[in-house]
MARDO-962980 format. One record per residue (C-alpha): residue in one letter; x, y, z. Coordinates in steps of 0.25 Angstrom, whole numbers, padded with zeros to 4 digits, always signed. Layout:
REM MARDO-962980
AXYZ ...
//
This chain:
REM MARDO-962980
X-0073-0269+0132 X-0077-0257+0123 X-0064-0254+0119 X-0062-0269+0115 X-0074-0267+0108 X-0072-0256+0099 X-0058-0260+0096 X-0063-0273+0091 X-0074-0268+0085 X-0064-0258+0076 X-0069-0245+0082 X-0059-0235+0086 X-0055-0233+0100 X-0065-0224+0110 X-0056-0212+0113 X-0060-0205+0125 X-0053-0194+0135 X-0050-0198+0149 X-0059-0192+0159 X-0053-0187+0173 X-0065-0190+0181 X-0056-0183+0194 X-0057-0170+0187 X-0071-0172+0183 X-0074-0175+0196 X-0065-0163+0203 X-0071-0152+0193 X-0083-0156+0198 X-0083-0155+0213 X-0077-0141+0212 X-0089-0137+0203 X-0099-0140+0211 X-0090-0135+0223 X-0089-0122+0214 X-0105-0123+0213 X-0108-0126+0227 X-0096-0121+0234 X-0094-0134+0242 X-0079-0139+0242 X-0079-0152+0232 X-0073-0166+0239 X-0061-0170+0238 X-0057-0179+0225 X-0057-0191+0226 X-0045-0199+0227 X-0038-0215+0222 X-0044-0222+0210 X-0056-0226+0208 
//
């Protein structure tokens, strides 16, 4: 709906990176298992 928008209403097109929410995910877990020195869980697996 908000990209209909701007392109009907003649504004260029909203550019933004992709974000890989698995490797934001991962690097967090082995932080805090760095900080806390607990193991971090498994990832998880299949589409969400």
């Amino acid at each position: 709906i908000i990209a209909e928008i701007t392109r009907e209403g003649g504004f260029p097109p909203l550019l933004i990176d992709p974000v890989d929410f698995v490797q934001l995910y991962q690097s967090q877990y082995q932080r805090a298992a760095a900080e806390g020195g607990q193991t971090p869980p498994a990832a998880p697996t299949g589409q969400a």
